[in-house]
C-alpha positions as CSV (number, residue, x, y, z in Angstrom):
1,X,79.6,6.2,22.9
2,X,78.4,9.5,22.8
3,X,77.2,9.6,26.6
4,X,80.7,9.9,28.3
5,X,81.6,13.4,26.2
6,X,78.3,14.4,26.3
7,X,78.7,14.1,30.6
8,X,82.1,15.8,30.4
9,X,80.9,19.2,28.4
10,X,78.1,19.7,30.8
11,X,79.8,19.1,34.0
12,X,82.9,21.7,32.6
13,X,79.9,24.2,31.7
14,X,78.2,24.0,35.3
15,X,81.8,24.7,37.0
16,X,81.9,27.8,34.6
17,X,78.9,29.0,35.9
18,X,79.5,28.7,39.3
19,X,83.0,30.0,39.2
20,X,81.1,33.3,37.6
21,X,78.8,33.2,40.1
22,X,81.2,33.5,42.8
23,X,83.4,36.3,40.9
24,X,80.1,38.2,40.9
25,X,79.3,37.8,44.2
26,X,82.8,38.8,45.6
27,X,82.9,42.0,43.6
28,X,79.5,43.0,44.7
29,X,80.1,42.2,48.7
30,X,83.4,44.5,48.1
31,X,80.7,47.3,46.4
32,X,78.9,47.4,49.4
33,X,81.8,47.8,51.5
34,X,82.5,50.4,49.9
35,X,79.0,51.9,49.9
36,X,79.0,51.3,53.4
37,X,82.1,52.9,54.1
38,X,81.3,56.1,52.2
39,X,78.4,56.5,53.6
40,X,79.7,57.9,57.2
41,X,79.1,61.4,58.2
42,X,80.8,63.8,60.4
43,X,79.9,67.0,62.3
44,X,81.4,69.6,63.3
45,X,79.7,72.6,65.4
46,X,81.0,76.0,64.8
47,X,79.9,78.8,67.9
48,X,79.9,82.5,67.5
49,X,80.1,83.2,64.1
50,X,79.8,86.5,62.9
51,X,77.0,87.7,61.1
52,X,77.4,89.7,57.9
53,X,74.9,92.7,57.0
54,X,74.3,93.6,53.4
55,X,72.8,97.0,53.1
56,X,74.1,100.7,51.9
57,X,76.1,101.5,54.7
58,X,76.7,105.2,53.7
59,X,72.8,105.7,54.2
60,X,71.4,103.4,56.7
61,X,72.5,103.0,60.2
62,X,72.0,99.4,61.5
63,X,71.4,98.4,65.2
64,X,69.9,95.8,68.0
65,X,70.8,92.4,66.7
66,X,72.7,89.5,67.4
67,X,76.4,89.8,66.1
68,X,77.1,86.5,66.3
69,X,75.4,82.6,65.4
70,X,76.3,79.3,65.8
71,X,76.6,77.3,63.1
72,X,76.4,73.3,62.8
73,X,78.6,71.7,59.9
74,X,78.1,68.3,58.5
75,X,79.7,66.4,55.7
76,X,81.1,63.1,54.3
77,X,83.9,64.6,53.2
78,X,86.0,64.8,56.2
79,X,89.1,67.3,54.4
80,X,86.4,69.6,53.0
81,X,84.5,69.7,56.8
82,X,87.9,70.8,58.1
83,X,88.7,73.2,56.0
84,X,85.3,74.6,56.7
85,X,85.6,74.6,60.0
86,X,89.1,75.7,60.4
87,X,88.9,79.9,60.6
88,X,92.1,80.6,59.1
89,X,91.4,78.5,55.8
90,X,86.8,79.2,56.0
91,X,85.4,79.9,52.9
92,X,82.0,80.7,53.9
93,X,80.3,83.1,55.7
94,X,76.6,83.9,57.4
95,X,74.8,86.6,55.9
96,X,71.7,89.0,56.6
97,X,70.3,90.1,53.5
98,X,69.0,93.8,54.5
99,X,68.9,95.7,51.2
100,X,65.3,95.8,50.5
101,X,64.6,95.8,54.3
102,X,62.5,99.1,55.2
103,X,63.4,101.7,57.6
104,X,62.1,100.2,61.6
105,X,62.3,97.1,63.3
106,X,62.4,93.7,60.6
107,X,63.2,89.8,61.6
108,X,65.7,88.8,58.8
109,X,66.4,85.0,57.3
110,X,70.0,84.3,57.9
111,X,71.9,82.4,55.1
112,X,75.0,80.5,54.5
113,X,77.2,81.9,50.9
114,X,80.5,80.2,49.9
115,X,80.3,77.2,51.5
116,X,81.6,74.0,49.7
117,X,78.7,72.1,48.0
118,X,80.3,68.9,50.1
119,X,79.1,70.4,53.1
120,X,75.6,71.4,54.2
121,X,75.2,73.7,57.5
122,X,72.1,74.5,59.5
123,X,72.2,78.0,61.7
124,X,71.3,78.6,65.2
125,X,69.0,80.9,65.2
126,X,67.9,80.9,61.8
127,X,66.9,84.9,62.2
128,X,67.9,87.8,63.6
129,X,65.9,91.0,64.8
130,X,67.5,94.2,63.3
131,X,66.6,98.3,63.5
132,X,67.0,99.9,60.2
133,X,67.4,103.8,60.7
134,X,68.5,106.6,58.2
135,X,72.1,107.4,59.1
136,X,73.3,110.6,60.7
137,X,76.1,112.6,62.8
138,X,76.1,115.2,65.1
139,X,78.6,116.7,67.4
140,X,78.2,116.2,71.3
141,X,80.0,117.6,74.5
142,X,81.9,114.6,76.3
143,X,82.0,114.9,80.5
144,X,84.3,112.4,82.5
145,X,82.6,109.9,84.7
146,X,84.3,108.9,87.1
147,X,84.6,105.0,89.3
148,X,82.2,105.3,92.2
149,X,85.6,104.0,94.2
150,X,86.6,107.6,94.0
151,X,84.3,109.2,96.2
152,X,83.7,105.6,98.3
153,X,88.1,105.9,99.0
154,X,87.7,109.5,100.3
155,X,89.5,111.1,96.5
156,X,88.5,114.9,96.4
157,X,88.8,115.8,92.8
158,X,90.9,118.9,92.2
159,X,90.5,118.9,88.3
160,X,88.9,117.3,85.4
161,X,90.6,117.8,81.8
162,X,89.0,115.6,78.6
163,X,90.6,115.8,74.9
164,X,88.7,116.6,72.5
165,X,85.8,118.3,74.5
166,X,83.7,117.6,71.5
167,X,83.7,114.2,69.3
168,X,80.8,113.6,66.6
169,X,78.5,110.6,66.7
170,X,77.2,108.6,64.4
171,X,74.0,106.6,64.9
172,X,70.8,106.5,63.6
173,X,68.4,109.3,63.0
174,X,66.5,108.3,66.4
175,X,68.5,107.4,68.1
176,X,70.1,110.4,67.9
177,X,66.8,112.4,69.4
178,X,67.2,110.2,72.3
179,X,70.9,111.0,72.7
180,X,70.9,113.4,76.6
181,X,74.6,113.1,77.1
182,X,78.1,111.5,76.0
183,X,80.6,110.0,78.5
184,X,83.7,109.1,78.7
185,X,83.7,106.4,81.7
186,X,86.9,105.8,83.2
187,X,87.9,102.0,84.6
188,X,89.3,101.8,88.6
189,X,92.3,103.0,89.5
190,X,95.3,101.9,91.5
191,X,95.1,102.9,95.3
192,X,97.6,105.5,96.2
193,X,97.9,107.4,93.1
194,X,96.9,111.3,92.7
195,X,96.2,111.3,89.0
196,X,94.5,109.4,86.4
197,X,95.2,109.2,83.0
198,X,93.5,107.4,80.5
199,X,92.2,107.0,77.2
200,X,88.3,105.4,76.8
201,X,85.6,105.0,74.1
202,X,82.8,107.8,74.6
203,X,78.9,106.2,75.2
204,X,76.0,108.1,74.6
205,X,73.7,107.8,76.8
206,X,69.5,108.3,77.2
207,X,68.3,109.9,79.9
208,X,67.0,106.6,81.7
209,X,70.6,106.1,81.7
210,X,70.9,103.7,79.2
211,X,73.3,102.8,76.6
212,X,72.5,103.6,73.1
213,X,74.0,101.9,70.1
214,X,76.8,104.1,67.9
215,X,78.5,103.3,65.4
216,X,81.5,101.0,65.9
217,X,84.4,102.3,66.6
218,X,83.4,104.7,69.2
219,X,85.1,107.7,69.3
220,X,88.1,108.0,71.7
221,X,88.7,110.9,74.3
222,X,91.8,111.4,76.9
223,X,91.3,111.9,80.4
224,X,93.3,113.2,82.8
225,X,92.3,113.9,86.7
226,X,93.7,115.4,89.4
227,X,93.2,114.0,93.0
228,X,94.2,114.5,96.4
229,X,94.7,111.7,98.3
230,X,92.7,111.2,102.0
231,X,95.8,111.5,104.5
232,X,96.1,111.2,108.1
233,X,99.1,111.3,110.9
234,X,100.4,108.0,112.3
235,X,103.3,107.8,115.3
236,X,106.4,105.7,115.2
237,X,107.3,102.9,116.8
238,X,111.1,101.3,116.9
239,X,111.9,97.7,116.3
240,X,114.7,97.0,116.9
241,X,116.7,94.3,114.6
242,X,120.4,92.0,115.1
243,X,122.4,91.3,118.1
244,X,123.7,94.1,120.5
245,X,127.3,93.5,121.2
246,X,128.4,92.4,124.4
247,X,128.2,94.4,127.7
248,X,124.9,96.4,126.3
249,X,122.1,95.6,128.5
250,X,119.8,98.7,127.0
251,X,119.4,101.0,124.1
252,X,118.0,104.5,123.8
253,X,116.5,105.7,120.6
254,X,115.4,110.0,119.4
255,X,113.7,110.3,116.4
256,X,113.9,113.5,114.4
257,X,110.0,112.5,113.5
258,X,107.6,111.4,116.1
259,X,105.0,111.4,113.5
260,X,105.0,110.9,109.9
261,X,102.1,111.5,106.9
262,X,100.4,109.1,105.1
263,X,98.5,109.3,102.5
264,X,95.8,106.5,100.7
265,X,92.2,105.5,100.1
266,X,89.9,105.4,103.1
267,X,90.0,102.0,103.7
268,X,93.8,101.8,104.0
269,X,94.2,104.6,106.3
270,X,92.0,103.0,108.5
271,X,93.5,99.9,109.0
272,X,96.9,101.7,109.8
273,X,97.2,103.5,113.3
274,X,101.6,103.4,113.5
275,X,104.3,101.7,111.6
276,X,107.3,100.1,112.5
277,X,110.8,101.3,112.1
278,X,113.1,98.5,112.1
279,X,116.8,99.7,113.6
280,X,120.0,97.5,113.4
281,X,121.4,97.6,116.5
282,X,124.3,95.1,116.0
283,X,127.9,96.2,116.8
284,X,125.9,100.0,118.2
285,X,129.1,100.9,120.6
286,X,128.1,104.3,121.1
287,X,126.2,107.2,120.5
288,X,125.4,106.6,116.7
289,X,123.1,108.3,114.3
290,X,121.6,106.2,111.3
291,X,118.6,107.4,108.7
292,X,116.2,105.3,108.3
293,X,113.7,104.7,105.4
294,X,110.1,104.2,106.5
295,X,108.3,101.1,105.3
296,X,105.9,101.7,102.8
297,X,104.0,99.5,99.6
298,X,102.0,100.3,96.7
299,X,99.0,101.2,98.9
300,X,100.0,104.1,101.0
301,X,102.5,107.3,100.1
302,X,104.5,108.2,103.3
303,X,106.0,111.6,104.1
304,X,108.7,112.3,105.1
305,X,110.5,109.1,103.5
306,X,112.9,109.1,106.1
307,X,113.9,110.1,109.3
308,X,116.6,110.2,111.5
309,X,117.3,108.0,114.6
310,X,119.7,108.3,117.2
311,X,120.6,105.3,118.8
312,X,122.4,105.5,122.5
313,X,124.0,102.3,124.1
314,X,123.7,101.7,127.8
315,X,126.0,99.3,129.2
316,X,125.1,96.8,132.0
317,X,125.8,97.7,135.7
318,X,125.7,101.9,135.0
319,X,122.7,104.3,134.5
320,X,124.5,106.5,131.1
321,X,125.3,105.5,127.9
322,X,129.4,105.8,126.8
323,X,131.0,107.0,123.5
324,X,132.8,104.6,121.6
325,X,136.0,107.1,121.0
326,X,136.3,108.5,124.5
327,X,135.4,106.0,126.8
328,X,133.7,108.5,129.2
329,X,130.1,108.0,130.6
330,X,127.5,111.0,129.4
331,X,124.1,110.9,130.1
332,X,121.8,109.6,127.6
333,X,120.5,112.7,125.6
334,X,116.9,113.3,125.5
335,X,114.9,114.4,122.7
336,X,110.7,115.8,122.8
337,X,110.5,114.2,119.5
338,X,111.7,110.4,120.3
339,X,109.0,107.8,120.7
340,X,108.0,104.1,122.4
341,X,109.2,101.2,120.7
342,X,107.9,97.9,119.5
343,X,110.0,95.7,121.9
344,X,107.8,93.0,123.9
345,X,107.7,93.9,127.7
346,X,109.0,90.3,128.3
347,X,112.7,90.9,127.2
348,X,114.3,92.1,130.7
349,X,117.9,92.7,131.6
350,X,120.0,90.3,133.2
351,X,123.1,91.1,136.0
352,X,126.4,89.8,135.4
353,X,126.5,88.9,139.2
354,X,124.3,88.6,142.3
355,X,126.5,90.9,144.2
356,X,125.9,93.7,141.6
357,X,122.3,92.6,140.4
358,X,120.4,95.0,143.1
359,X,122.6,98.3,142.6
360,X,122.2,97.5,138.4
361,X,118.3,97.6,138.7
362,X,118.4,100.2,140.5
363,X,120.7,102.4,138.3
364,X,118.7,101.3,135.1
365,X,115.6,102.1,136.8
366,X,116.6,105.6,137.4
367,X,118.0,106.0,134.4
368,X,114.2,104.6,132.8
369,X,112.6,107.0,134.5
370,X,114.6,110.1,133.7
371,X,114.3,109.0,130.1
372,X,110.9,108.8,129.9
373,X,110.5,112.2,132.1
374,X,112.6,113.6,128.8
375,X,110.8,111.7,126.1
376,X,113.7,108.9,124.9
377,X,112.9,105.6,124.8
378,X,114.7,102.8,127.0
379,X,114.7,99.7,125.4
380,X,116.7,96.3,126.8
381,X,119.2,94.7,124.7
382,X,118.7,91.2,123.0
């Protein structure tokens, strides 16, 4: 009788167990999830990072190391690895320790300070090699030195002005003794410009010519030069721009300048022998004068800016050129001062009839030559 109950309690106490069992064994699996998910690491690498010195800076001078590490970052915490590696919202920094360092040449353990204990960081290099010096400053003369482009571009110097004349140094007790000379080196300049003015950092300098460490800012100096430009003589020529209005078959052209000024580097006068002069001739009816600007750019200065060109219509079928108000034929004026133009030799007149083509070349052949003889230039209408 006592069998069936007996069966029943036993069986209910087996399902307990395993229903435990399994409670245990879900909780745990979700554990190690969670183990396992925390257990992810992320990096993050940091390049040129400053280095921080720790010394007396009112006594020692520090020089010849390497201003800057790289750092590599690494944390499970992904926030606090960001807010690490952002710059604006670091906390910590990389650090030379150099306060018990004696006076010469030391290599010096680099350290991390600040950072979040959630983060670990390893530094590339670990050390740095730094030249401890007592701390001194003396007063130097600055000179000018000037872009070897100046003498290369054909610039003679007319004057050399630098403000202050004398700046004082700071630097190391050494290093000072090795100090020959302080400049003030001055970047290139524009092309066609006759005076430089700028304002540098001074070096000092050894006398192997090398750069010797100061202290940081370097002092600053104004220069101002004076230059005269390289400048040569270049001729003239006309080009001639538009439509000349009917009935003109040529055009002659005096110049109040057969020859203008330039003025540049070397290498830009020499590519320039003459420049063009472009002149409207459009609607030209007679005898008209017009100044013209001469074309110029950033590389070249021209002088005079302008000049003045007289432009004389000759109609087809006659030898002179005729005035708009009078209607009376003059002969075209010449001029010592008037030069060729630009016009291809392949333009050529053309008669308004075969009866009249022979005595037309004839009369603008005569009038060519006459013109030339007195120094005005022909040129044949569009």
């Amino acid at each position: 009788m006592k069998i069936p109950y007996q069966s029943n309690w036993f069986s209910g106490l087996l399902a307990l167990l395993f229903a435990l069992l399994l409670f245990f064994n879900a909780n745990a699996s979700g554990n190690l999830s969670d183990i396992t998910g925390g257990s992810q690491v992320y990096d993050e690498m940091l390049y040129n990072i400053p280095v921080q010195l720790e010394y007396d800076q009112d006594k020692y001078f520090v020089s010849g190391y390497e201003e800057t590490v790289n750092v590599h970052l690494s944390s499970a915490n992904r926030i606090q690895l960001n807010l690490e590696a952002n710059e604006d919202t670091r906390n910590f920094q990389v650090v030379a320790d150099l306060t018990k360092t004696p006076i010469g040449t030391s290599e010096i353990q680099l350290r991390v300070k600040g950072l979040s204990t959630a983060v670990t960081a390893e530094i590339e290099p670990k050390t740095i090699t730094v030249t401890v010096e007592n701390k001194v400053t003396k007063s130097f003369d600055v000179e000018a030195q000037l872009p070897e482009s100046i003498e290369a571009e054909g610039y003679k110097v007319e004057k050399i002005a630098v403000s202050p004349k004398t700046v004082e140094i700071t630097t190391g007790e050494e290093t000072a003794k090795a100090i020959t000379r302080v400049i003030a080196p001055l970047s290139n300049v524009k092309q066609s410009v006759d005076t430089i003015k700028q304002t540098v950092n001074v070096q000092a300098i050894d006398s192997k010519g090398q750069v010797l460490s100061i202290e940081n800012p370097a002092p600053q100096v104004k220069v101002v030069v004076d230059l005269t430009l390289p400048s040569k003589e270049v001729g003239l020529t006309i080009s001639p721009t538009g439509s000349p209005p009917t009935g003109v078959e040529n055009f002659t052209f005096n110049l109040s300048e057969q020859k203008v000024e330039i003025r540049g580097t070397k290498s830009v006068l020499d590519a320039i022998d003459t420049i063009e002069l472009p002149v409207d001739i459009s609607n030209i009816k007679s005898s008209t004068k017009q100044k013209i600007k001469i074309p110029t750019n950033t590389e070249y200065i021209v002088s005079p800016e302008e000049v003045e060109v007289t432009i004389n219509p000759v109609f087809a079928g006659t030898s002179t050129s005729f005035s708009g108000t009078s209607g009376q034929g003059t002969t075209t004026s010449s001029s010592s001062r008037s030069v060729p133009t630009s016009v291809p030799s392949s333009e050529k007149t053309t008669s308004s009839s075969s009866t009249s083509s022979s005595s037309s070349s004839s009369s603008i052949e005569s009038t060519t030559e006459d013109d030339l003889e007195n120094g005005s230039s022909l040129v044949p209408a569009n």
